[in-house]
DODO-197011 format. One record per atom (N, C-alpha, C): x, z, y. Coordinates in steps of 0.05 Angstrom, whole numbers, plus 5000, padded with zeros to 4 digits. Last residue first. Layout:
XZY;...
END
This chain:
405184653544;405684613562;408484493560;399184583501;402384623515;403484493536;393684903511;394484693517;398084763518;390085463478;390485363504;392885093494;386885643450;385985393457;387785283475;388386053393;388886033421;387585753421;384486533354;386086263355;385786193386;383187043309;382386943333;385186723334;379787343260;380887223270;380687063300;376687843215;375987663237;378487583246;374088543200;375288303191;374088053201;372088843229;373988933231;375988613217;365888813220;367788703242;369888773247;363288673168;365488813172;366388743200;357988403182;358388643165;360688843161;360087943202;357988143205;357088413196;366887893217;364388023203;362388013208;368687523273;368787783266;366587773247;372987093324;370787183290;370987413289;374886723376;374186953361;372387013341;377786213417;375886233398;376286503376;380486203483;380686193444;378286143439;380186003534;381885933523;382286053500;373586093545;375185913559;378085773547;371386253481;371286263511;372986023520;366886393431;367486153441;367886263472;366186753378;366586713401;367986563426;362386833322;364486633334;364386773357;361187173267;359187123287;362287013298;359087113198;360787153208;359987063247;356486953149;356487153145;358587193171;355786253171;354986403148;355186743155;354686293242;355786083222;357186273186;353286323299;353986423272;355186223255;356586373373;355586173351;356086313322;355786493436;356886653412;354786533397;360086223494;357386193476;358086323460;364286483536;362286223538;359786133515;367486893568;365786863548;364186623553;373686873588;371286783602;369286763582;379187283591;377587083574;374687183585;383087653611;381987453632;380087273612;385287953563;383788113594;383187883612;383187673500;385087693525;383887843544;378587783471;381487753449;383187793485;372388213472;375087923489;376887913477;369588363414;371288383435;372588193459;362788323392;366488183384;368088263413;358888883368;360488743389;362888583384;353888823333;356788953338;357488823357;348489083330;349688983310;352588963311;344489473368;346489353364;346689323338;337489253375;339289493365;341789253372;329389303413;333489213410;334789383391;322989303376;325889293384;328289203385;320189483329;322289693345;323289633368;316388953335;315989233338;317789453343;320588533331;318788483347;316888813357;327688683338;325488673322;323288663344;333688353330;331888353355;329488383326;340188553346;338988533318;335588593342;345288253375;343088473379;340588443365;352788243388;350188103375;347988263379;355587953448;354388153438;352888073421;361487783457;359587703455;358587913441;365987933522;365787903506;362887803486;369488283576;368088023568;368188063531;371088813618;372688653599;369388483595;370389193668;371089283631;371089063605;370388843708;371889113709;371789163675;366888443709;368988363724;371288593719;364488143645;364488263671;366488363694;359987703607;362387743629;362187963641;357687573540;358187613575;360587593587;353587163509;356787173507;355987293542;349387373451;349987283478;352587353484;345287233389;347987203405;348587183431;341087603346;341187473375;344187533392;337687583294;340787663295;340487513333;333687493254;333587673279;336087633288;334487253205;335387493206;334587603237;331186743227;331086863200;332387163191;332486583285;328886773270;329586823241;336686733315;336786633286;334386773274;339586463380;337886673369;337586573339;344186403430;343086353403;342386533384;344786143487;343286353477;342386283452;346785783518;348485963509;347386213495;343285393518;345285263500;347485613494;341485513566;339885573548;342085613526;345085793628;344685443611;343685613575;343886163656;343285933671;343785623648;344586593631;343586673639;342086333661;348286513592;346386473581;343986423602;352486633607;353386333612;349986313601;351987323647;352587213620;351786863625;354787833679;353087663668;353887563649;355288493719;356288333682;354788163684;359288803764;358288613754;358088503723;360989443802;362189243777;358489023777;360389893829;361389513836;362789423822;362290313777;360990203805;362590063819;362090053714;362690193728;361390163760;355190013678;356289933692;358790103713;353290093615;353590273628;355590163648;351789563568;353389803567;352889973601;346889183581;349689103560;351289293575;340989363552;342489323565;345489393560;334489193529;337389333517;339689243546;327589393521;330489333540;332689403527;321989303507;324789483504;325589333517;315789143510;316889333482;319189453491;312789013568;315589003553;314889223541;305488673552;308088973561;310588833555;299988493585;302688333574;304288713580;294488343581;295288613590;298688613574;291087933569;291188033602;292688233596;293687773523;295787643548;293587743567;295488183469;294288123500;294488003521;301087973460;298287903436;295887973456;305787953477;303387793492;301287683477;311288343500;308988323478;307088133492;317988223506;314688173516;313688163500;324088563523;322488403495;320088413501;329688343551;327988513556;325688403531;337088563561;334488333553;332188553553;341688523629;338988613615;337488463588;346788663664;345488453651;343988593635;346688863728;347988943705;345188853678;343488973781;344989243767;346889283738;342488623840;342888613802;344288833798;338888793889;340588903885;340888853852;332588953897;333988753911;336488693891;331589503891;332089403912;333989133920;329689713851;327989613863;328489453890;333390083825;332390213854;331390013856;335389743777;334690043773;332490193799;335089153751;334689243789;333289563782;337388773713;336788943722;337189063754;337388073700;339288333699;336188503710;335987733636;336787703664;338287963666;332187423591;335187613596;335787523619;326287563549;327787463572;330387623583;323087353486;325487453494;325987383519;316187453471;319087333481;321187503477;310987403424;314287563435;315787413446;306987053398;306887313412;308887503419;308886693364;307486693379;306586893400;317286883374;314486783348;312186673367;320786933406;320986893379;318586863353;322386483463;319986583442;320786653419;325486593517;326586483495;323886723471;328186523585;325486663566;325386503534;331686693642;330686603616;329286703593;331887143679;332286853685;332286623663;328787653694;329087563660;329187143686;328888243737;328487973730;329587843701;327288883768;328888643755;328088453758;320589193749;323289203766;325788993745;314888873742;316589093736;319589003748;307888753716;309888813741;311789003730;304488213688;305788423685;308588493710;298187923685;300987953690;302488203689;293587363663;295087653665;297187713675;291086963669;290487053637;290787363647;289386443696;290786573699;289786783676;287885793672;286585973687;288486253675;286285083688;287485243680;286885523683;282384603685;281884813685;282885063673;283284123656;282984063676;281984413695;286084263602;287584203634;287084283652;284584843574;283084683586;284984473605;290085133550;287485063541;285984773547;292485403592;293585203601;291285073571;293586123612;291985883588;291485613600;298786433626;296186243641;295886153620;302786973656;300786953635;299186713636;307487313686;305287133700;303886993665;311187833710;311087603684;308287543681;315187953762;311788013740;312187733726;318888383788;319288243772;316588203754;320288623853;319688663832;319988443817;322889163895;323288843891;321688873866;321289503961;320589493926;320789133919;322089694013;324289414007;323489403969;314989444022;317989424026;319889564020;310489383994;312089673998;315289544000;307988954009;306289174012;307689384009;311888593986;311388624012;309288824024;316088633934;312688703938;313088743975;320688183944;320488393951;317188433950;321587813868;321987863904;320387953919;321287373823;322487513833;322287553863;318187093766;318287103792;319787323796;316386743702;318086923716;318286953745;311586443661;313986443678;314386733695;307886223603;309886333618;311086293631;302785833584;305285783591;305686143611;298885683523;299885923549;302585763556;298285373476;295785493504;297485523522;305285463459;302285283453;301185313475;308185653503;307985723474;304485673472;312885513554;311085443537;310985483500;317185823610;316785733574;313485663562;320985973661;316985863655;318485893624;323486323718;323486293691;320786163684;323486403770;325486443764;326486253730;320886323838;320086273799;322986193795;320886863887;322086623875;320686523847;315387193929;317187093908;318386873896;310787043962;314387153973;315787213945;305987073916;307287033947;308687133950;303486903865;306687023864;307087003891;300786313866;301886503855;304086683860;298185823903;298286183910;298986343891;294285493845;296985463868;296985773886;294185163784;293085383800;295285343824;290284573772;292384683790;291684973788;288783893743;288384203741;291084223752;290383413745;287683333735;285983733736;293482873775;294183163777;291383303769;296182373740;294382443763;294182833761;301181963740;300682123727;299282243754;299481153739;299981483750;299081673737;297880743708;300780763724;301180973743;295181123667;295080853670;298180723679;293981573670;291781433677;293481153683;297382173640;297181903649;294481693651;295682793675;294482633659;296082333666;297883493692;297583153692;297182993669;297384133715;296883983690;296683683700;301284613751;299584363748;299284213723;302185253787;301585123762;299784873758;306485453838;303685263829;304485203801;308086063876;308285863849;305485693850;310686193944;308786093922;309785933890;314286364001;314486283976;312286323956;314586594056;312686434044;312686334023;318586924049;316587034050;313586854042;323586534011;322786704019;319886864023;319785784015;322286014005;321786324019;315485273975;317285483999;318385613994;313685343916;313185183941;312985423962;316285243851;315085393873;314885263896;311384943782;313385023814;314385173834;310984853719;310985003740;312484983761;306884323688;308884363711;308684603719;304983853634;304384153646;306884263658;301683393617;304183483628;304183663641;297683153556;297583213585;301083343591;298882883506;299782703527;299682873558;296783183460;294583013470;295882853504;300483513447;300683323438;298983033449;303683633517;302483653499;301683513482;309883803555;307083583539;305083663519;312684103606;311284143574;309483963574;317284423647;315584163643;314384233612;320684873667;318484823673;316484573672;325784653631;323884943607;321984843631;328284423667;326784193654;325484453636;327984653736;329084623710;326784433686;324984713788;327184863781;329184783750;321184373826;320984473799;324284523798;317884493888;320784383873;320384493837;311284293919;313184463906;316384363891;306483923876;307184003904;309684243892;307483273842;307483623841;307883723871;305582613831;307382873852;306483163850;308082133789;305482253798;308182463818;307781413749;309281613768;306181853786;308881123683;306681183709;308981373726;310880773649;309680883646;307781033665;316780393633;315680493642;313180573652;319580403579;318280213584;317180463609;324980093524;323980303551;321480223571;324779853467;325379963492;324780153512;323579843416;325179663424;325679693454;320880363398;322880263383;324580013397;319580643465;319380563441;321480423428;318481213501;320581083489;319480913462;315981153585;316081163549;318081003539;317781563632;318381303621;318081313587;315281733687;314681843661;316081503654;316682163750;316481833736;316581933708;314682493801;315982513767;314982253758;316882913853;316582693851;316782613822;315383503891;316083403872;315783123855;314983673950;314883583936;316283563917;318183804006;315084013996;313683953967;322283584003;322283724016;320083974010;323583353939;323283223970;322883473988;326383093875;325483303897;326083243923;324682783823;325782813849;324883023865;325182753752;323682843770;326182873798;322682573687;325682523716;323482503730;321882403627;320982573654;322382543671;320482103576;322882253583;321282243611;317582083504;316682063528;319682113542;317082183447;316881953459;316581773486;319882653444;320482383426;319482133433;322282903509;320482923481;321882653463;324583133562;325782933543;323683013515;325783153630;324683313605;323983103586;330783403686;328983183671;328383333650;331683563753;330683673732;329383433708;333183063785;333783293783;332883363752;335782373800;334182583802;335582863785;337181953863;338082203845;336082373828;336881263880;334781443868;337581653849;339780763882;338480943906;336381183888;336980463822;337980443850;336580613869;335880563761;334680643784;337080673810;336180203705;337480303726;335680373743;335680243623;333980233654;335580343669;337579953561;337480123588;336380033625;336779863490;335579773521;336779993544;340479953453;337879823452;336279673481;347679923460;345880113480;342579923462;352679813415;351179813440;348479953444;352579603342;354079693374;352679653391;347379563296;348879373314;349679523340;345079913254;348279743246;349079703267;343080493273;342380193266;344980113260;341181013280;341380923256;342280623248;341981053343;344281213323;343781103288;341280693386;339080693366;341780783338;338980733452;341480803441;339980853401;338880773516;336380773488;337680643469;338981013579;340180913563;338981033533;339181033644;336381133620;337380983608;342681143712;341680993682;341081203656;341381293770;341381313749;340681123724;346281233833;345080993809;343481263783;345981313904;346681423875;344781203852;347581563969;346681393949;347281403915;348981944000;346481904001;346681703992;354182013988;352782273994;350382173996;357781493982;356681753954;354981963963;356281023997;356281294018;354981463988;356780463966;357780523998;359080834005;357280573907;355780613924;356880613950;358980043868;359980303880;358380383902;355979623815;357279713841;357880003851;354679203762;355879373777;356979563797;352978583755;352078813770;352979063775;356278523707;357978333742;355578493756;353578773682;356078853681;357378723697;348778763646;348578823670;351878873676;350378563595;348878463611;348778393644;351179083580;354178863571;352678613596;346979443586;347979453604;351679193599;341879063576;343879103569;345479143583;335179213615;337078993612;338679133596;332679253687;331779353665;334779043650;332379583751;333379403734;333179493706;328379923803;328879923780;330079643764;330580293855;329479913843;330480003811;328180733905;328080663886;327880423867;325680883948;327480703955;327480623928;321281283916;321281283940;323881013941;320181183858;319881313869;320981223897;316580513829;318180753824;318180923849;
END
């Protein structure tokens, strides 16, 4: 396993006079991989695996595979543990150069390869690498790379759509200082062993998530950077065409209303996926914002692949301090889930709708 790393394998009813507290919570840590069999008759865990001394970060979870990955200084560290019907079994370990940011930058394929985006370093020296891995056995081997993508930019965003993988960068074109930009990076991921850059697209802002609505359209929502400078201007979606992937466009932009000055809007979407719910059968696209001066609430946004953003309606904040946290459908009617209620409204009528307190007595 990975660097100090012990793996125990077992029931955790088993493992249970093993137990312990870590000395020094800041530099020691347990993970357990627990295999858990929801159809069966018999209580308890199927199998679970410990890793002593070992934190990891970003993990990525298929049906039959799970990912956990460490990060080191210039590295990336990824143990592959297969899942079968009677246990856990471990599977190989390999290294990405670079930190991987999130589990959207991992992808399998059916044929088993593992496809990684990274960045490696920060600021001016900052790079993306794209890597493809192969299990060979008891390592995942690094079998195709691209690396130098994107210099002095961050990777913000990746997604996988079949061939291609997508990702996102951010940060200052160094040939026209202080111009910040935002390119959306294109790769056919096809060949492993021979990945190869397709296209890209430059433009002001950033999309910190990327959400496919077919084979040839994203969706990415981040904010806006009006002057190029660095500087979020106020939450953005933006819609990618990539039936050309050398010559990738945004179709549109919608942006969530007209910012007072030094004001702020984001949204819960913007860093956990779970808050972005999209409905390929009507188009209908849910985001819950925030902002600090004209109030919170969830936007719907009727998403066509050829026109375009439109509104559909807005549900309001029910309170002047409610924290928007996800906007969920559910038949003819859109939710709003914050900190302390829950809000409805129509789709069709938003005038008709209810709202209910969460909060706790006191």
């Amino acid at each position: 396993v990975m660097g100090a790393g012990v793996i125990r394998k077992g029931s955790l009813s088993e493992m249970a006079d093993q137990i312990q507290t870590p000395a020094s919570p800041e530099t020691e840590a347990s993970t357990f991989v627990t295999l858990i069999d929801t159809a069966g008759t018999t209580a308890g865990p199927v199998d679970s695996v410990e890793f002593d001394n070992a934190y990891f970060g970003a993990t990525y979870i298929t049906a039959n595979s799970i990912y956990l990955s460490m990060q080191s200084a210039m590295t990336t560290s990824i143990t592959k543990l297969g899942i079968t019907a009677t246990g856990i079994v471990e599977e190989g370990t390999g290294v990405v150069e670079g930190r991987v940011t999130g589990q959207f930058a991992f992808d399998e394929t059916a044929d088993g390869v593992l496809r990684v985006t990274s960045q490696l370093g920060f600021g001016q020296n900052a790079t993306t690498t794209f890597s493809t891995l192969k299990d060979t056995g008891d390592t995942l081997k690094v079998v195709g790379k691209l690396s130098g993508l994107a210099p002095g930019e961050d990777l913000y965003a990746t997604r996988y759509v079949g061939d291609r993988a997508y990702f996102i960068t951010y940060g200052p074109d160094w040939s026209r200082i202080p111009r910040f930009i935002d390119p959306l990076f294109v790769v056919d991921a096809s060949n492993a062993a021979a990945p190869k850059l397709l296209g890209e697209l430059k433009i002001p802002g950033y999309s910190q998530y990327l959400h496919p609505i077919d084979e040839t359209h994203l969706v990415g929502l981040g904010q806006r950077d009006d002057d190029a400078d660095g500087r979020a201007d106020g939450l953005q979606l933006s819609l990618f065409d990539v039936t050309n992937p050398a010559k990738p466009t945004r179709v549109d932009t919608y942006d969530f209303g007209q910012l007072p000055e030094e004001d702020m809007t984001w949204s819960a979407a913007e860093w956990s996926h779970l808050a972005f719910t999209y409905v390929p059968e009507t188009g209908l696209l849910a985001v819950p914002f925030n902002s600090l001066k004209r109030g919170s609430g969830v936007e719907v946004v009727k998403v066509n692949k050829n026109a375009g953003f439109s509104t559909a309606l807005r549900l309001a904040s029910p309170t002047e301090h409610w924290l928007g946290l996800r906007g969920v459908f559910a038949g003819d009617y859109v939710f709003g889930v914050g900190d302390n209620t829950i809000s409805s409204a129509h789709l069709t009528n938003p005038n008709v709708g209810d709202t209910i307190s969460l909060a706790l007595p006191s």
